[in-house]
N, C-alpha and C positions, 0 to 999 in steps of 0.2 A: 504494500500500500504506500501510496505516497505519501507524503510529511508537511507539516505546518513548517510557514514560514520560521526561520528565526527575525529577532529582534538587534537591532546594532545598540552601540552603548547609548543614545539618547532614547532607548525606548521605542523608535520606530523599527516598521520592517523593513529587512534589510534587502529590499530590490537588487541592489546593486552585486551583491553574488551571485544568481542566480545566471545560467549559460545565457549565453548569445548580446545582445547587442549594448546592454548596459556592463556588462563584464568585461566589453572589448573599450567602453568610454573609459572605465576606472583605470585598464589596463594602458591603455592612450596616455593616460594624463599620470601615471604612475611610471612610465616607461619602461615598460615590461615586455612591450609587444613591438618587431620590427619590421618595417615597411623596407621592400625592396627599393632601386632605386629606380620607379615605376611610374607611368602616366595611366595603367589600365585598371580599369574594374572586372572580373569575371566572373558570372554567374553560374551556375550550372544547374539543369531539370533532370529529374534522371525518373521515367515514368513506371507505370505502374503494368505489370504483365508476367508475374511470376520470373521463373529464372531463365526466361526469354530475356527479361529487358534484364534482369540484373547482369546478365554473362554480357548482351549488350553496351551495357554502362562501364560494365570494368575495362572493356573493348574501348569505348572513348573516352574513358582515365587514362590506359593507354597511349592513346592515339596523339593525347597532350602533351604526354609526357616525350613523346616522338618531335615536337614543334619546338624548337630554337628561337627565342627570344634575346637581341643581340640590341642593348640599348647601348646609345656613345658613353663612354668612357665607363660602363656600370660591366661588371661579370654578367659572362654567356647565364644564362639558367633557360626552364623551360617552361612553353604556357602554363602547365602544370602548377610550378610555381608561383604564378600569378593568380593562381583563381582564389577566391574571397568568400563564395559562399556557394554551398552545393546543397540542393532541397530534393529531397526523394520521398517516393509513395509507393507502396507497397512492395511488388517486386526492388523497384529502384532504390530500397531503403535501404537493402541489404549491402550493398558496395559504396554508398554512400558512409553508413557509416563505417562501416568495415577500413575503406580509405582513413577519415577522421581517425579513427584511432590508430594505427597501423604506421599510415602512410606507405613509403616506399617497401618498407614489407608485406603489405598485402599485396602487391604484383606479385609477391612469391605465393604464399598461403591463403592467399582467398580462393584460390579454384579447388583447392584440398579441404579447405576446411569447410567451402559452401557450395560451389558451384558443381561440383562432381562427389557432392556426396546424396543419399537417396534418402534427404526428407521426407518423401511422399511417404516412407514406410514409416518414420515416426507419427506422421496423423493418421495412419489407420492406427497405430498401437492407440490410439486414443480412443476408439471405438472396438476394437478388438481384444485387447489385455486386459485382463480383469482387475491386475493391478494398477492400471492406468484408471478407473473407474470413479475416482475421487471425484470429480466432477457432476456423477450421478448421485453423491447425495453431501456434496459440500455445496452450499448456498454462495458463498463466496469464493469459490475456486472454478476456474471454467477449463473449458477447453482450451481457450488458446493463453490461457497460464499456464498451462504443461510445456505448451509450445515456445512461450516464451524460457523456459529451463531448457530447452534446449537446444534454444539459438545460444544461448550462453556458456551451456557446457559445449557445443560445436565451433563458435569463434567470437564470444565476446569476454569471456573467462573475468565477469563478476565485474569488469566495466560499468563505471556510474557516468554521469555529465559532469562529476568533478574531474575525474579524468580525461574524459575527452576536453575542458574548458583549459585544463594544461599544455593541450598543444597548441594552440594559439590557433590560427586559420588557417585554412579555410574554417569559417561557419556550415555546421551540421544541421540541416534543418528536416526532422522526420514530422512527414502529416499522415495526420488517422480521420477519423471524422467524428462529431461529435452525432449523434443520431436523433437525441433530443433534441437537440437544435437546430439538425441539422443544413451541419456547417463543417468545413475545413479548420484541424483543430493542429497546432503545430507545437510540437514539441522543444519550446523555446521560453527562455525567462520570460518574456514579458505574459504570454499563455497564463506559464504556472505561476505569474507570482500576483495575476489578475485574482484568482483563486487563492492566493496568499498561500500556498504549498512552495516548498524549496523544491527545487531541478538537481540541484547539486549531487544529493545521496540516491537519484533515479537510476534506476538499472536502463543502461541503453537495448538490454537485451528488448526488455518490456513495451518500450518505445517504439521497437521494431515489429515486436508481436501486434502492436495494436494497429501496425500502419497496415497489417497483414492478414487482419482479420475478416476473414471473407465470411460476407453473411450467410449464416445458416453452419456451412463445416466448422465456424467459429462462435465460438462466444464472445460478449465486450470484456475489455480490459474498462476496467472501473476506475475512476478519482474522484476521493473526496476532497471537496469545497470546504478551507478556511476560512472562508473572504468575511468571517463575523471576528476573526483575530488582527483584520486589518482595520476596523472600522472605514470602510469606502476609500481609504486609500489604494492606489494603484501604482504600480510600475511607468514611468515618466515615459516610455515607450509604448505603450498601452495606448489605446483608442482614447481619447479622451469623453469624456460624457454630453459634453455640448455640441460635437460634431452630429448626435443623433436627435436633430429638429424634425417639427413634420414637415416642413418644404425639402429636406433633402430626402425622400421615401427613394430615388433612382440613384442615388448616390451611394458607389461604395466604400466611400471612407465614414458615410453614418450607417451602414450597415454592422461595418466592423465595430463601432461603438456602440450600439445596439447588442450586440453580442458579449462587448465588453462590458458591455453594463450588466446583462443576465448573470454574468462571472461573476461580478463583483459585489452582487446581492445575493446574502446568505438566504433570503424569502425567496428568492426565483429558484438558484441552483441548490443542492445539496450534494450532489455526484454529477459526474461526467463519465458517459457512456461511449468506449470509442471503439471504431471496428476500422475494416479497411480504406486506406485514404484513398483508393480511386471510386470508392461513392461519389465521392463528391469535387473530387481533380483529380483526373489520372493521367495529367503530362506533370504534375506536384510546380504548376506554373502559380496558382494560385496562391500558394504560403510566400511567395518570392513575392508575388503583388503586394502581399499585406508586408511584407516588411519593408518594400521601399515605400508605400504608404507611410508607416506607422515612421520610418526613417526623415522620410519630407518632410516631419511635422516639427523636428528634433531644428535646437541651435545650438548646436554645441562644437569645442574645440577640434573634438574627431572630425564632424561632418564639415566642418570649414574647410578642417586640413583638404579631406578627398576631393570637397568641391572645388578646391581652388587649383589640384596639381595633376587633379582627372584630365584627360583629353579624347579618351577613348572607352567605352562601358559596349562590352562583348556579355551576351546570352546565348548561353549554348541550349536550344534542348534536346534532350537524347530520349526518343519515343521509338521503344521496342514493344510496342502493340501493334497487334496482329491485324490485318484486312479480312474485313468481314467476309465470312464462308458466301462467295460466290453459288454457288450449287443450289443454297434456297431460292435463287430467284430462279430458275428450272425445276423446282417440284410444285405442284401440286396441293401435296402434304409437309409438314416438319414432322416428323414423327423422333419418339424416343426422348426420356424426360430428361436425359443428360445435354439432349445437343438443344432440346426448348429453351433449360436454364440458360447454358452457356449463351445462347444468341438475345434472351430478354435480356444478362446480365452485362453483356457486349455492348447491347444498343443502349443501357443509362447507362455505363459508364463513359462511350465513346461519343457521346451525341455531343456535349458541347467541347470539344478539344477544338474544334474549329474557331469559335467565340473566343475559346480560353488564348488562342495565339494570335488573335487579333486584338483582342483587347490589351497583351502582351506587348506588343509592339506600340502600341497607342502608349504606352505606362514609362517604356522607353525612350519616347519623342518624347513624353512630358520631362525626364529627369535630365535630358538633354536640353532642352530651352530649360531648364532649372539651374544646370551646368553652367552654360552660357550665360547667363542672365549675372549669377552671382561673382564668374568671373569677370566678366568687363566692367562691375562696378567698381575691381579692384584696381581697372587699370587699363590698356589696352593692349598689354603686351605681358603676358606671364608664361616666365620659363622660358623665354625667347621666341614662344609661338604667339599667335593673334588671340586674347582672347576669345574669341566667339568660335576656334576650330576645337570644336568638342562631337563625337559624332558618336551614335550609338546601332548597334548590329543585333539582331535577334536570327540566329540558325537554329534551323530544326532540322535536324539529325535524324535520319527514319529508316525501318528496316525497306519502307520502298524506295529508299536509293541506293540497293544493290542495283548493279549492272547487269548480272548474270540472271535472266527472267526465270532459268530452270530453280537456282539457288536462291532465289529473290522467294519466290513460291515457296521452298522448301522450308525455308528459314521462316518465314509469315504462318507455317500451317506448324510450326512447334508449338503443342499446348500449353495450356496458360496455368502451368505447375509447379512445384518446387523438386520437380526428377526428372529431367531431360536426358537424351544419352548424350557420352561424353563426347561423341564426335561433333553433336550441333552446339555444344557448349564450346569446342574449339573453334568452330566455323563461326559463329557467334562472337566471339571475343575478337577474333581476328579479322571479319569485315568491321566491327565497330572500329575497331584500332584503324582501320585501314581509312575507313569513310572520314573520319575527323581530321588525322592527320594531310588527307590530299584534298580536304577543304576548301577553296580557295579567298572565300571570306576570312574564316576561321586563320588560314595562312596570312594574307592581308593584315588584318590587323595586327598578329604577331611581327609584322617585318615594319610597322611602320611606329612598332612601340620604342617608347625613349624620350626622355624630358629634354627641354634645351637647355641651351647654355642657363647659369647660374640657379638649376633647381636646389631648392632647401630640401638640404640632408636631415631627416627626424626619425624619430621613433614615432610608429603610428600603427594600428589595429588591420584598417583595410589598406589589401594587396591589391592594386589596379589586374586590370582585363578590358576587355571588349567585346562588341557586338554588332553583327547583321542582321537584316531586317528581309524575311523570306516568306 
């Protein structure tokens, strides 16, 4: 179960521990955390499709880490290097964090410890072992709490968010859904600490379990609501409460406070129920909206720093979801309660991925004239380039830009499971790798990264990157 906030020495609660974006301000202004010598932001999506998209994603973690990044007078390193924040849903969750904690050693150990190992037989022991049964008459034990022990004893070996908030960035962002609410529910400070719960002592395994919880083979991962030990305070990152007017009803930054506000009243909330994140995003582009939202709203030393020495904000997303089974539109019938679910649960989770990357890009041009805007008031000339060249890129990455139409197919019709064979888990890893790296957006703005003459050398949280817009 998750945990109340604690309190700092004046008595209040202590936001500011808590993983992701207030951990990286204290960290900023503490000098604890080092910025490359960088003009890029990078994001990364890593979607939802079982270990389709995860062997996928670890394929274009790869594929980055393939791309030279060569700024004037700064060390070679690689895009890899440079990315700042990576948000994953369901399948995508799994190498998302796996990376975050790991890093350069999960190139070695993630295909051993998850991608070529046969989870599918751990959830049937859940229905099958009579020792696994605990869920049949524990009220608060379910099924994918087993599942969750055993993404942990497989490759997170008792990992909490305090751990992963020691490695500095990239930012780990896993979404589940809330179902009650339902909403996209992200596994980040300002979330948990709206709830007035600490992130810190969370099992990332747990985290992962909830983004993976498929309804029905799963049950919700549960959290209880502090938000009556915070009396209405919140997380300075949080939604604020005035953003949710009634003239803004089409507005999603009052949406998100609307939300934030159910958090943060102990009479609305009392638990939060969460299952898999692609209910409700399954490119995981969604949690990335809410936090350059929730980001926009911030004036602080961090965000001046990024906005002022940014020139370049790269969005990668990486969507290994499958193309709808052709063949129904040649029958007659659907027959068989396996391929009914699979195509009802196909069509809500894939129906707005389309919206979700346009309105993506839309979110992108806004932080870009936000870029530009805050830079020319400082000048017209910063870092030796023109204020106003700041440009932002959104790529989506898709298993339909294989070239080979035989293997294109082959690879689109792997089920949407956690036991693949290990041959399409190679094929898989290795077009990802292959598709990112010969990019030529994605190349582009690697080759055109590098600050000009007289950038200030700082300690700072966010790692530049960049973006195309497709």
């Amino acid at each position: 179960m998750n945990q109340p906030l604690a309190m700092n020495a004046q008595g209040q609660p202590d936001f500011a521990r808590n993983y992701g974006f207030n951990r990286l301000q204290a960290g900023f202004q503490a000098g604890h955390w080092s910025r490359p010598d960088s003009d890029l932001l990078v994001f990364l999506a890593f979607s939802g499709g079982g270990k389709r998209s995860a062997a996928f994603a670890h394929g274009a973690l790869r594929g980055l880490r393939a791309i030279p990044v060569r700024p004037p007078g700064g060390a070679e390193r690689t895009l890899l290097d440079d990315v700042d924040y990576i948000s994953g849903v369901s399948g995508g969750s799994f190498p998302a964090m796996h990376y975050g904690l790991y890093r350069e050693a999960s190139f070695e150990t993630f295909p051993r410890e998850f991608l070529k190992v046969d989870v599918q037989s751990y959830i049937y022991g859940n229905y099958l072992l009579p020792w696994n049964w605990g869920w049949m008459v524990n009220p608060v034990y379910g099924t994918n709490d087993r599942m969750a022990g055993v993404y942990d004893r497989l490759m997170f070996h008792g990992a909490t968010y305090a751990d992963l908030a020691r490695h500095g960035l990239p930012i780990i962002s896993v979404n589940a859904t809330d179902v009650a609410n339902e909403a996209s529910f992200a596994f980040m400070g300002a979330t948990f600490g709206t709830l007035c719960s600490d992130l810190q002592p969370f099992p990332v395994a747990r985290a992962v379990a909830a983004s993976n919880g498929f309804p029905i083979l799963f049950g919700p991962i549960t959290l209880q609501s502090y938000a009556a030990r915070c009396g209405g305070q919140r997380p300075p990152t949080a939604p604020l409460s005035r953003w949710a007017e009634p003239h803004s009803e089409l507005s999603r930054r009052a949406q998100l406070a609307r939300q934030s506000n159910r958090y943060a009243d102990p009479d609305q909330t009392s638990w939060v129920h969460l299952m898999d994140g692609g209910i409700s995003d399954n490119l995981a582009l969604r949690g990335l909206l809410n936090f350059f939202i929730g980001a926009a709203m911030e004036d602080t030393d961090l965000l001046r720093f990024v906005e002022r020495h940014t020139r370049r904000i790269l969005v990668i997303s990486v969507d290994g979801e499958a193309a709808p089974d052709p063949a129904l539109g040649h029958q007659r019938t659907v027959g068989g309660l396996g391929r009914i679910f699979s195509a009802v649960s196909g069509t809500q989770i894939d129906s707005y991925n389309f919206e979700t990357l346009v309105l993506t890009r839309e979110r992108v041009g806004a932080i870009v004239g936000r870029f530009r805007e805050v830079r020319c008031a400082m000048g017209p000339t910063i870092d030796g380039h023109p204020c106003g060249d700041v440009e932002g890129t959104l790529v989506h990455i898709a298993l339909s830009g294989i070239d080979d139409p035989a293997e294109r197919a082959r690879l689109e019709a792997v089920p949407t499971g956690l036991t693949i064979p290990d041959a399409d888990v190679d094929a898989l890893v290795a077009y990802g790798e292959r598709i990112v790296r010969e990019n030529p957006d994605i190349r582009a703005v690697a080759a055109a990264a590098g600050p000009g003459a007289g950038v200030v050398q700082r300690t700072a949280p966010a790692r530049g990157r960049r973006t195309a817009a497709r």
